[in-house]
Every structure is written in C-alpha cells, then in structure tokens.
PyMOL Python script that loads the backbone (N, CA, C, O; Angstrom):
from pymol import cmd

cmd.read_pdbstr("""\
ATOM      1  N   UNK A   1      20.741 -37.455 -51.174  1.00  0.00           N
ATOM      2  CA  UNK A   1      21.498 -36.906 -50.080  1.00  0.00           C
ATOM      3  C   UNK A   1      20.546 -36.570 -48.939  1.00  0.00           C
ATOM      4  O   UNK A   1      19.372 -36.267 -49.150  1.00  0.00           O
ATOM      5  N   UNK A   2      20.956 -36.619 -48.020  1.00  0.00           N
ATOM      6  CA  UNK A   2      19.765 -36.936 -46.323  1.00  0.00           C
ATOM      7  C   UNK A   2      19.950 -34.979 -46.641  1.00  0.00           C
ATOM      8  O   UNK A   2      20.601 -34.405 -47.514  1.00  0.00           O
ATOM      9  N   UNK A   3      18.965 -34.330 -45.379  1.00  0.00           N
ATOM     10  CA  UNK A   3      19.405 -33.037 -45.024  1.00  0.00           C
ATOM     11  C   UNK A   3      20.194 -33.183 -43.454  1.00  0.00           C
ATOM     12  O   UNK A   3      20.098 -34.052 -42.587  1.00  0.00           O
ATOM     13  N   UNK A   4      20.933 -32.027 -43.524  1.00  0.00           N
ATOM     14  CA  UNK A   4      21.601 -31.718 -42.789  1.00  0.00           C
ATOM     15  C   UNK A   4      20.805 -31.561 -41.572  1.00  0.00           C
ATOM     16  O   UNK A   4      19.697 -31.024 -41.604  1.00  0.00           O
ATOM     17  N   UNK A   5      21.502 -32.155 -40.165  1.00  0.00           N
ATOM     18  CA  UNK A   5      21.210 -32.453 -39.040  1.00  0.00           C
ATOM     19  C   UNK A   5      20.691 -31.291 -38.197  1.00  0.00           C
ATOM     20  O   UNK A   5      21.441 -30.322 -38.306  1.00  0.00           O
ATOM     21  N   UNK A   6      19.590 -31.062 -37.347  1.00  0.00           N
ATOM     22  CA  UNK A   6      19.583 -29.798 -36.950  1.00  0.00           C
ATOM     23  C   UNK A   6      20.303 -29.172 -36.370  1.00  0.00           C
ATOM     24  O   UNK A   6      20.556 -27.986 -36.583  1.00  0.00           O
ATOM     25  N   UNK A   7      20.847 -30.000 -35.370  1.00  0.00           N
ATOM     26  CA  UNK A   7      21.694 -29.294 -34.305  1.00  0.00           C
ATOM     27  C   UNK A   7      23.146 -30.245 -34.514  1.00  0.00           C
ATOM     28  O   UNK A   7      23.369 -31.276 -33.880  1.00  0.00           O
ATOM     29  N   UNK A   8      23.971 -29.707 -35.442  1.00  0.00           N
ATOM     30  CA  UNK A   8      24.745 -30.311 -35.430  1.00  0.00           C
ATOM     31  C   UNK A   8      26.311 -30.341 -34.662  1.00  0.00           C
ATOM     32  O   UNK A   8      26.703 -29.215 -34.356  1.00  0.00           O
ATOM     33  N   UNK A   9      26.913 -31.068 -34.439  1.00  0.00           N
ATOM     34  CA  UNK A   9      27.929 -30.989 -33.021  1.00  0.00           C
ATOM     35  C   UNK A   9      28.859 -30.135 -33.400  1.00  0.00           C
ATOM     36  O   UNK A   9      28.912 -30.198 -34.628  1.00  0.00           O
ATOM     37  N   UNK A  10      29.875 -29.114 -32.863  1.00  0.00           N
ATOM     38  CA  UNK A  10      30.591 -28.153 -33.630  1.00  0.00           C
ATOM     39  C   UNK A  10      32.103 -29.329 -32.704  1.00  0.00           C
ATOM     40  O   UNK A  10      32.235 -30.146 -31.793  1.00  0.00           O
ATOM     41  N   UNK A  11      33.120 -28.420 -34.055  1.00  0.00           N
ATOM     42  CA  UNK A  11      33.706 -28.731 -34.378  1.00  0.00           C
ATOM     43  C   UNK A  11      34.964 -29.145 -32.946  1.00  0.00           C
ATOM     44  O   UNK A  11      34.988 -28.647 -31.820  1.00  0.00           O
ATOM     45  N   UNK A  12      35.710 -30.002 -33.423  1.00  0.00           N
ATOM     46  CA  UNK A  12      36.263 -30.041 -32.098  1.00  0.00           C
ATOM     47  C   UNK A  12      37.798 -30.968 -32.441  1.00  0.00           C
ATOM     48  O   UNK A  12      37.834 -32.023 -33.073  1.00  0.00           O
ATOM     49  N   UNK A  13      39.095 -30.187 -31.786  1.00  0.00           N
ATOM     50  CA  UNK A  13      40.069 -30.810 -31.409  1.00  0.00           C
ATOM     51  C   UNK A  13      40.041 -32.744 -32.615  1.00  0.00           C
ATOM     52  O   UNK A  13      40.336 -33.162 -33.734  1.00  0.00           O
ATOM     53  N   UNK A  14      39.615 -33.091 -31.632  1.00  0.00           N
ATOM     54  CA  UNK A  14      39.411 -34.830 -32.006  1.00  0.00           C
ATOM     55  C   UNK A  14      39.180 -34.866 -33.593  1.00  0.00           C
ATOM     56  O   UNK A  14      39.736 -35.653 -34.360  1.00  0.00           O
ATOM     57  N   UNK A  15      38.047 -33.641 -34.025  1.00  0.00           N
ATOM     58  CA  UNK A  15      37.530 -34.018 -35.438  1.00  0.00           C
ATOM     59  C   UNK A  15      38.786 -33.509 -35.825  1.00  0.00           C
ATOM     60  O   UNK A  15      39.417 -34.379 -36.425  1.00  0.00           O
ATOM     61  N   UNK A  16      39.454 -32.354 -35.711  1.00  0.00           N
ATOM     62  CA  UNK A  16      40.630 -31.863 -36.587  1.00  0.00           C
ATOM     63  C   UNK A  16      41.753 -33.478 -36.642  1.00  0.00           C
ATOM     64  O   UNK A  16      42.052 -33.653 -37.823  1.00  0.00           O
ATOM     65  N   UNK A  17      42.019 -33.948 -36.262  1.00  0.00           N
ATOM     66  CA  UNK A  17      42.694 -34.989 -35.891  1.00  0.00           C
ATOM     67  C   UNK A  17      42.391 -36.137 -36.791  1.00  0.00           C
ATOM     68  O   UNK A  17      43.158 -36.732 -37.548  1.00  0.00           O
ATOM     69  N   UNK A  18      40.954 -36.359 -36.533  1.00  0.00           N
ATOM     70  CA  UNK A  18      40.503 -37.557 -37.669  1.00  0.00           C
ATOM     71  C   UNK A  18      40.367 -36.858 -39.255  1.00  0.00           C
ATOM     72  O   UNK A  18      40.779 -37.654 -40.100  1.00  0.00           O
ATOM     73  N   UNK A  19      39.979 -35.814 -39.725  1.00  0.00           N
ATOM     74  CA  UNK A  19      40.125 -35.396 -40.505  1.00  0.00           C
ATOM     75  C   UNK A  19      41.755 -35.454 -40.928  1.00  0.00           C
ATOM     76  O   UNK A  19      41.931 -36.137 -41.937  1.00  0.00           O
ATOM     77  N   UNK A  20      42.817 -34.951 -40.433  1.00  0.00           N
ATOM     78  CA  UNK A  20      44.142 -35.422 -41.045  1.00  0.00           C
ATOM     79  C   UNK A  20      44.300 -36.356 -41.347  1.00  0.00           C
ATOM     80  O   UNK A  20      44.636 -36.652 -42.494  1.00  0.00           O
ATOM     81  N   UNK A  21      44.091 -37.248 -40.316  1.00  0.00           N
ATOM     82  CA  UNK A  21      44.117 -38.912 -40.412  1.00  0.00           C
ATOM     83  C   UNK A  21      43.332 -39.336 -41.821  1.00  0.00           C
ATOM     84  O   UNK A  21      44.092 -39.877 -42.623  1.00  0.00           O
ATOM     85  N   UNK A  22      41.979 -39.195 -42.265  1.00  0.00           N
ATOM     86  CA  UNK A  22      41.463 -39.594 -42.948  1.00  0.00           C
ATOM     87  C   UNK A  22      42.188 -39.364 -44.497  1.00  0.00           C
ATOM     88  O   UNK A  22      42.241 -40.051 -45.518  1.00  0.00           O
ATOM     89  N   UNK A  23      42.699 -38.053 -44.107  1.00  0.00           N
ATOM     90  CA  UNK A  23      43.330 -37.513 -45.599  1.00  0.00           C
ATOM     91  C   UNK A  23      44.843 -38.125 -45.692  1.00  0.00           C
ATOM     92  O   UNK A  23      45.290 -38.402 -46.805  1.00  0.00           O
ATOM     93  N   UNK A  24      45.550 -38.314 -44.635  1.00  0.00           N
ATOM     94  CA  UNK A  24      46.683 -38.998 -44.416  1.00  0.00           C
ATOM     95  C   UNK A  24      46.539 -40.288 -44.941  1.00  0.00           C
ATOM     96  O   UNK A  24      47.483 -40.800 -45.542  1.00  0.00           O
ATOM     97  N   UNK A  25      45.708 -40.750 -44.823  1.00  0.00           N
ATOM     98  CA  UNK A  25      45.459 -42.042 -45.320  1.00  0.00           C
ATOM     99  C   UNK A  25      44.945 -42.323 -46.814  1.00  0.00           C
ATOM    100  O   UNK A  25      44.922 -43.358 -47.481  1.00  0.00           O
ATOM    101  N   UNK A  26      44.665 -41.407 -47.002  1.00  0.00           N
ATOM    102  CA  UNK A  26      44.561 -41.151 -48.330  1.00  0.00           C
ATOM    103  C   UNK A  26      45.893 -40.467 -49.575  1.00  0.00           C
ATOM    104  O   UNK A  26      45.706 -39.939 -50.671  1.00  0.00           O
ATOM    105  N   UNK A  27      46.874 -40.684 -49.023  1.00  0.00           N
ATOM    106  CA  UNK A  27      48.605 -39.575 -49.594  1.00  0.00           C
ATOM    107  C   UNK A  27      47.927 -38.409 -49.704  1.00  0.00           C
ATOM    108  O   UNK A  27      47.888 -38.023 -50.872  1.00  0.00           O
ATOM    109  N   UNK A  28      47.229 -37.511 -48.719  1.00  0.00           N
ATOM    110  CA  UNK A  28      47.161 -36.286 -48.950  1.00  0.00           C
ATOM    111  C   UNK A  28      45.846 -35.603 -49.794  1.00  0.00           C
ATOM    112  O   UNK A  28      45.532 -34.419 -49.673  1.00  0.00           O
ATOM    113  N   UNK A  29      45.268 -36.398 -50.511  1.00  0.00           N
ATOM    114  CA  UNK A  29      44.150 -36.144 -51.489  1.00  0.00           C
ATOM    115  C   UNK A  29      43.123 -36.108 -50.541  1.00  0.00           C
ATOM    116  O   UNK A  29      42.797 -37.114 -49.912  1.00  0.00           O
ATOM    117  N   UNK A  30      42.467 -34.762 -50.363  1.00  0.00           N
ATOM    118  CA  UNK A  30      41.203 -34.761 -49.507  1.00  0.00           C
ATOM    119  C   UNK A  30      40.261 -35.230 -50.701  1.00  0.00           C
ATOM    120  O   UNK A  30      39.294 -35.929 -50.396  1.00  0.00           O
ATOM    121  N   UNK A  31      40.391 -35.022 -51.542  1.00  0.00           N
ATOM    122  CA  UNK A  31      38.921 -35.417 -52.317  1.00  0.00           C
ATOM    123  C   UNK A  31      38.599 -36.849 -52.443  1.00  0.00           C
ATOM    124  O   UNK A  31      37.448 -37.273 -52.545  1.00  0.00           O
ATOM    125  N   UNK A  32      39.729 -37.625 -52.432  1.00  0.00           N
ATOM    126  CA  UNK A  32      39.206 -39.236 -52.350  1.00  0.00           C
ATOM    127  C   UNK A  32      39.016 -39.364 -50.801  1.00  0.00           C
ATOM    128  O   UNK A  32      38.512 -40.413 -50.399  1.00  0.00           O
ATOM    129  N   UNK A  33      39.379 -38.378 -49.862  1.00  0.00           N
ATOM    130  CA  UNK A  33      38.858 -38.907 -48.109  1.00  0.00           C
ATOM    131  C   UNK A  33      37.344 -38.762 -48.228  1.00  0.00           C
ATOM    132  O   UNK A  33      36.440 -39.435 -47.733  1.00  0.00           O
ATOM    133  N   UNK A  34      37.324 -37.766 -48.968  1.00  0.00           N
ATOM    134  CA  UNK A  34      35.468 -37.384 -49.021  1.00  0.00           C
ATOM    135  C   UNK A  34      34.912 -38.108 -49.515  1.00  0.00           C
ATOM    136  O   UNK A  34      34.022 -38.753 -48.960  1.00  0.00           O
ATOM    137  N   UNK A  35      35.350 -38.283 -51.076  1.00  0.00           N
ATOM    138  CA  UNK A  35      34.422 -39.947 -51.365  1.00  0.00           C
ATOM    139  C   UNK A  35      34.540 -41.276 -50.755  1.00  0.00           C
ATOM    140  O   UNK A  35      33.821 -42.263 -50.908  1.00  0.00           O
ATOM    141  N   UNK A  36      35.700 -41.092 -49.957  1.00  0.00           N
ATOM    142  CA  UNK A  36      36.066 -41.998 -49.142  1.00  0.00           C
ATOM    143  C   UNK A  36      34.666 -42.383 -48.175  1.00  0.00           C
ATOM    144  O   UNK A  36      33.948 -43.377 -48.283  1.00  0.00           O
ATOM    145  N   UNK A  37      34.546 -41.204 -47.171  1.00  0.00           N
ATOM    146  CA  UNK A  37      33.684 -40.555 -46.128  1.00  0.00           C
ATOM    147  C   UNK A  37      32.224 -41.205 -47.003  1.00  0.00           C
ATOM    148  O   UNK A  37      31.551 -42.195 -46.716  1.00  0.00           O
ATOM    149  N   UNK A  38      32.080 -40.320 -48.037  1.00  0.00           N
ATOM    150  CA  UNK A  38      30.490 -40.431 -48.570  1.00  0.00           C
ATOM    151  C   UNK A  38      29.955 -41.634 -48.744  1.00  0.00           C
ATOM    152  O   UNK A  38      28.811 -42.033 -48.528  1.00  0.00           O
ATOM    153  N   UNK A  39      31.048 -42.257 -49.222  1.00  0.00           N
ATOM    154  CA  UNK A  39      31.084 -43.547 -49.390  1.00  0.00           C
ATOM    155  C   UNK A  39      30.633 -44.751 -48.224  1.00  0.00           C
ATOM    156  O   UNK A  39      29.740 -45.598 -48.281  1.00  0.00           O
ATOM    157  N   UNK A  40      31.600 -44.463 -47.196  1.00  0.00           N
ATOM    158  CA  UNK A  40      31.036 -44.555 -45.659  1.00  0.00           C
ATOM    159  C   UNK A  40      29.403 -44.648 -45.657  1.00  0.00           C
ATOM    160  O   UNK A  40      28.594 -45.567 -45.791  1.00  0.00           O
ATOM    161  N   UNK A  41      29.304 -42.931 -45.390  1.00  0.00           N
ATOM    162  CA  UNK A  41      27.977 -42.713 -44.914  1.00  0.00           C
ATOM    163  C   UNK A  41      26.561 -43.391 -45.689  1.00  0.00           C
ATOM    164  O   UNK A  41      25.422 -43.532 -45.245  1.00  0.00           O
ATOM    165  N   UNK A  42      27.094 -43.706 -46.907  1.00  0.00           N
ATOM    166  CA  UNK A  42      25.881 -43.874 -47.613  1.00  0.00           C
ATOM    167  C   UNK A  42      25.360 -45.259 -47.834  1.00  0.00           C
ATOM    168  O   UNK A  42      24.261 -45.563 -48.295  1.00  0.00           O
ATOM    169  N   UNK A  43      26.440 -46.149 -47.382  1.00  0.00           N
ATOM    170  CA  UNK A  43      26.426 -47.933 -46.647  1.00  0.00           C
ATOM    171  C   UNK A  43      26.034 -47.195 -45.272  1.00  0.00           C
ATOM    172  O   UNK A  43      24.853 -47.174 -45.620  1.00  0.00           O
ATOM    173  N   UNK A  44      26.003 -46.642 -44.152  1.00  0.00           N
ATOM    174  CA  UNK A  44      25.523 -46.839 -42.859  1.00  0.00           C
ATOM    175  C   UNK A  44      23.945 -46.213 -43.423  1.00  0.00           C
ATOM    176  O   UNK A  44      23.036 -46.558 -42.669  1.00  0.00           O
ATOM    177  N   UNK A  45      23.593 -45.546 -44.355  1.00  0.00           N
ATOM    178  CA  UNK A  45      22.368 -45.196 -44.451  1.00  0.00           C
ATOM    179  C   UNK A  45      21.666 -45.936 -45.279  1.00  0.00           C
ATOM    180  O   UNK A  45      20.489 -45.675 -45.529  1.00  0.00           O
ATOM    181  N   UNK A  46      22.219 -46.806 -45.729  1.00  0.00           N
ATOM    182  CA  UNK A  46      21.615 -48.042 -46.205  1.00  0.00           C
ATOM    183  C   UNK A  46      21.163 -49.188 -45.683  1.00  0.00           C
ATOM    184  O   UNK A  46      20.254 -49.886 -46.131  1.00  0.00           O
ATOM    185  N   UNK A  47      22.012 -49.426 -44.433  1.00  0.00           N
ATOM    186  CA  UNK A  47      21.776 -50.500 -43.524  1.00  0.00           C
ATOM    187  C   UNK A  47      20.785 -49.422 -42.723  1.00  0.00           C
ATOM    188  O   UNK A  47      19.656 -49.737 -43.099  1.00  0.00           O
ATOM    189  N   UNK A  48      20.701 -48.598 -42.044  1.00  0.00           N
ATOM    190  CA  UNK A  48      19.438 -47.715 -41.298  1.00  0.00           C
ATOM    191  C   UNK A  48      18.555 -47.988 -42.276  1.00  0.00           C
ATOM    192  O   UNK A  48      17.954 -48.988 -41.883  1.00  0.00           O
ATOM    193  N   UNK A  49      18.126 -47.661 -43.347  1.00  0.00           N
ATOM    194  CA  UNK A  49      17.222 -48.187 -44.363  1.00  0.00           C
ATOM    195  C   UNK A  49      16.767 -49.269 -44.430  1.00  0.00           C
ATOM    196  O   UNK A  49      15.615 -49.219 -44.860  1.00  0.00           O
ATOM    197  N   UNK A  50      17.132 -50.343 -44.196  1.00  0.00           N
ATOM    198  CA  UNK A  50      16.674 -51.600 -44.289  1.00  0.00           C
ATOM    199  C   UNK A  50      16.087 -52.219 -42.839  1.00  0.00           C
ATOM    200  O   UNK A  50      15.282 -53.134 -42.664  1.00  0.00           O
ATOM    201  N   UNK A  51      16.920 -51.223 -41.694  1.00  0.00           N
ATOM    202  CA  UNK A  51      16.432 -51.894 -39.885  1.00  0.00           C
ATOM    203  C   UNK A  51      15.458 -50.940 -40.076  1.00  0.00           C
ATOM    204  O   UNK A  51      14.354 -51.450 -39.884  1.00  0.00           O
ATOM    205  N   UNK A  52      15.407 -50.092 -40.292  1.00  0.00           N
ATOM    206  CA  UNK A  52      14.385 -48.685 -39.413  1.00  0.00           C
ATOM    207  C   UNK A  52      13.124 -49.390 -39.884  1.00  0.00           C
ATOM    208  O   UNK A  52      13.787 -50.238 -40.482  1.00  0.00           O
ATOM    209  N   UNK A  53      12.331 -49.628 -40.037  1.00  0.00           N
ATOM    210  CA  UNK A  53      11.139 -49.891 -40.764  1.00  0.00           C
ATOM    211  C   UNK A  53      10.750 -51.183 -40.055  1.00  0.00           C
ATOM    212  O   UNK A  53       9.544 -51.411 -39.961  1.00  0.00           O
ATOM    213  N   UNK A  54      11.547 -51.989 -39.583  1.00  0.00           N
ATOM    214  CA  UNK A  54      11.277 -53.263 -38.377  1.00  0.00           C
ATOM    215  C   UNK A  54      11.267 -52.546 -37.000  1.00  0.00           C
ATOM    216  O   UNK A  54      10.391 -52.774 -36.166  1.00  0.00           O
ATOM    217  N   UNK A  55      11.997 -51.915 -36.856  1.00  0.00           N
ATOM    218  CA  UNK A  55      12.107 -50.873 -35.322  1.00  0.00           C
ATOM    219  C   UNK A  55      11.193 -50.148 -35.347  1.00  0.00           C
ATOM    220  O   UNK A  55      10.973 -49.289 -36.200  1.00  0.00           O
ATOM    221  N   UNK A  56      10.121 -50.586 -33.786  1.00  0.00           N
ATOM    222  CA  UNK A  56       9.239 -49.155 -33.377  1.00  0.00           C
ATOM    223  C   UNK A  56      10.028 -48.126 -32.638  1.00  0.00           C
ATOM    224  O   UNK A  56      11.177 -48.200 -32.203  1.00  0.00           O
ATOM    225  N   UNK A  57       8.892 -46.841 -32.575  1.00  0.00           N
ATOM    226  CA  UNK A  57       9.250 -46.300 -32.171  1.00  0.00           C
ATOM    227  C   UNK A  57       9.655 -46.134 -30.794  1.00  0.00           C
ATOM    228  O   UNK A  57      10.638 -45.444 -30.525  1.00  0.00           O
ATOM    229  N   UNK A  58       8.903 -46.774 -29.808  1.00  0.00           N
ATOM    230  CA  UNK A  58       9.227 -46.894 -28.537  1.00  0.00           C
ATOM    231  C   UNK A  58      10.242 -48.218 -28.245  1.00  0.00           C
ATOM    232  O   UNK A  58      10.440 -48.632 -27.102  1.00  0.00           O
ATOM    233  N   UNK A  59      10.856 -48.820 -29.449  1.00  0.00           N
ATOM    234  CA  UNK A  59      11.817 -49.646 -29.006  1.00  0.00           C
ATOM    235  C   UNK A  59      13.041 -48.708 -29.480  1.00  0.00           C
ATOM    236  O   UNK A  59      14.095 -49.343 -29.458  1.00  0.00           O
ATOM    237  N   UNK A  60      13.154 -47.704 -29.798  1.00  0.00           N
ATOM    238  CA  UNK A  60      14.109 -47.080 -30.254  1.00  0.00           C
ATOM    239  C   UNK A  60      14.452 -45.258 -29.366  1.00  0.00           C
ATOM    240  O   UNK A  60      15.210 -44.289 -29.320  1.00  0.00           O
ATOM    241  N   UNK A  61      13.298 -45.828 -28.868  1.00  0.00           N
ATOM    242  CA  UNK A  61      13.313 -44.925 -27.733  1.00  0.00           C
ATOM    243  C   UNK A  61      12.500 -43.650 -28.330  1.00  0.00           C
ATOM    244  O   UNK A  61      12.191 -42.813 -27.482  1.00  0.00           O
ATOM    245  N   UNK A  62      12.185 -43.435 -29.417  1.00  0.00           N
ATOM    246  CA  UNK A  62      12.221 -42.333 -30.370  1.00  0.00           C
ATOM    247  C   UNK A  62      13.084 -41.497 -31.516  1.00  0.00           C
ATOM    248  O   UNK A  62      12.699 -40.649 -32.322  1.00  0.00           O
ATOM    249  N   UNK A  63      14.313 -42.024 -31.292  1.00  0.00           N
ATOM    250  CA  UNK A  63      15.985 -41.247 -31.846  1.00  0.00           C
ATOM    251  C   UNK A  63      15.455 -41.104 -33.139  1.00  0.00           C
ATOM    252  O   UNK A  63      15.392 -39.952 -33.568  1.00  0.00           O
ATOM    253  N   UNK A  64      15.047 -42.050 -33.876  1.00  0.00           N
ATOM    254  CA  UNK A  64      14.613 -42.055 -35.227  1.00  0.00           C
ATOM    255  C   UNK A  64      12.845 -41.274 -35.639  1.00  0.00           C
ATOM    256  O   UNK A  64      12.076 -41.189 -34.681  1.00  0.00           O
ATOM    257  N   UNK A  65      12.571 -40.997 -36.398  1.00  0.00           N
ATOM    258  CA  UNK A  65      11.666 -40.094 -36.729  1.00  0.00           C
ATOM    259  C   UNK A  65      10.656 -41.014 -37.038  1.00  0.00           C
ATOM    260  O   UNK A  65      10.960 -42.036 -37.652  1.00  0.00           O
ATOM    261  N   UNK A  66       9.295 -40.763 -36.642  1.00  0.00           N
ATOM    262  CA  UNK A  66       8.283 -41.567 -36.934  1.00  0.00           C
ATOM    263  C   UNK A  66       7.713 -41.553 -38.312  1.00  0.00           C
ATOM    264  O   UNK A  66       7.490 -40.433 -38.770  1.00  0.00           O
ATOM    265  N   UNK A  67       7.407 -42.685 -39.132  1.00  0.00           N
ATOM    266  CA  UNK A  67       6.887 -42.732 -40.303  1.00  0.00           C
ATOM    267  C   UNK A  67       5.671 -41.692 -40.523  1.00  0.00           C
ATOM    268  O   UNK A  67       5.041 -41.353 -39.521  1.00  0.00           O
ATOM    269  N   UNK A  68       5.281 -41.128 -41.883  1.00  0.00           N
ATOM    270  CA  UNK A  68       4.473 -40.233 -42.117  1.00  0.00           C
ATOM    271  C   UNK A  68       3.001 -40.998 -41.709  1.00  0.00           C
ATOM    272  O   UNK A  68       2.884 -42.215 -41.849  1.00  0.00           O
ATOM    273  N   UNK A  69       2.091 -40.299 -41.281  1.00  0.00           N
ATOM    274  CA  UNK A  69       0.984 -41.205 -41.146  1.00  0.00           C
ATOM    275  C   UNK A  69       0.990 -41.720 -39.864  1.00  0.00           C
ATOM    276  O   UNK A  69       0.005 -42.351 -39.479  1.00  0.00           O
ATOM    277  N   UNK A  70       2.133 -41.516 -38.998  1.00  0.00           N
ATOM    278  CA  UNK A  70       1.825 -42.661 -37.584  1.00  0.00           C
ATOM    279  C   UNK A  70       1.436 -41.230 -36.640  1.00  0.00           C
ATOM    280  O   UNK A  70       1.594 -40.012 -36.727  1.00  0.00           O
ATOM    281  N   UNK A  71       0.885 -42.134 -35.789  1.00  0.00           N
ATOM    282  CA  UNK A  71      -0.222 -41.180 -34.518  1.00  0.00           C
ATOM    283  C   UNK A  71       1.044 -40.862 -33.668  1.00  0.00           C
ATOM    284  O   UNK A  71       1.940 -41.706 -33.647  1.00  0.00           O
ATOM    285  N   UNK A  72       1.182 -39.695 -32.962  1.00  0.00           N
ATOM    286  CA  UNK A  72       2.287 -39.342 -32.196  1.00  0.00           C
ATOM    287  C   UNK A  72       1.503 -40.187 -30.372  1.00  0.00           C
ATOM    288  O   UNK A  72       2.157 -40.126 -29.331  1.00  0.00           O
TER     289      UNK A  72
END
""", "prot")
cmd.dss("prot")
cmd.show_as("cartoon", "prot")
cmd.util.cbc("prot")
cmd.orient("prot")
C-alpha cells in the first residue's frame, strides 16, 4: 500500500457525487466500490511502476520523486 499523499485535496461536492455513483453502480454495496476503487488504483500504480523508471526527472518536470541515490 503507497502512503498517504501529503497534502491531500479535501473533500468536495463532485467527490460526494462520484462516490454515490461508484456505490450505485455497485447495487448499493460500498465494500465491492472499494475493492472496486483499490482495484483501480493498484493497475494505475502498476503502470506508474513500469514508466517511472524510463522518465527523468526534468522530463517530468519533477511531479514524481527522484530515485534514492540521484543528485538533486
């Protein structure tokens, strides 16, 4: 599991919305939206896993965190 983002975006209108939706789409069961969700996230952090490591840092502008060991 990644850690939690530092500054993470608070909550808002839109998310309440997709959150119904997600569970709506699910007949109501939030717990399969979540594995639904985790499920999600953990294919997009898999594909970041496999680009990040071809991407420098100054082609990425910086967004991504520099490998341990690299010169700032």
């Amino acid at each position: 599991m990644t850690p939690k983002p530092d500054n993470p975006a608070p909550p808002s209108d839109e998310w309440e919305l997709a959150a119904d939706e997600i569970i709506a789409a699910h007949g109501g069961d939030a717990k399969a939206a979540m594995q639904a969700l985790l499920a999600a996230n953990a294919s997009l952090e898999r594909e970041v896993a496999l680009w990040a490591p071809a991407v420098s840092y100054g082609f990425s502008r910086g967004w991504h965190r520099r490998r341990r060991g690299e010169a700032d």
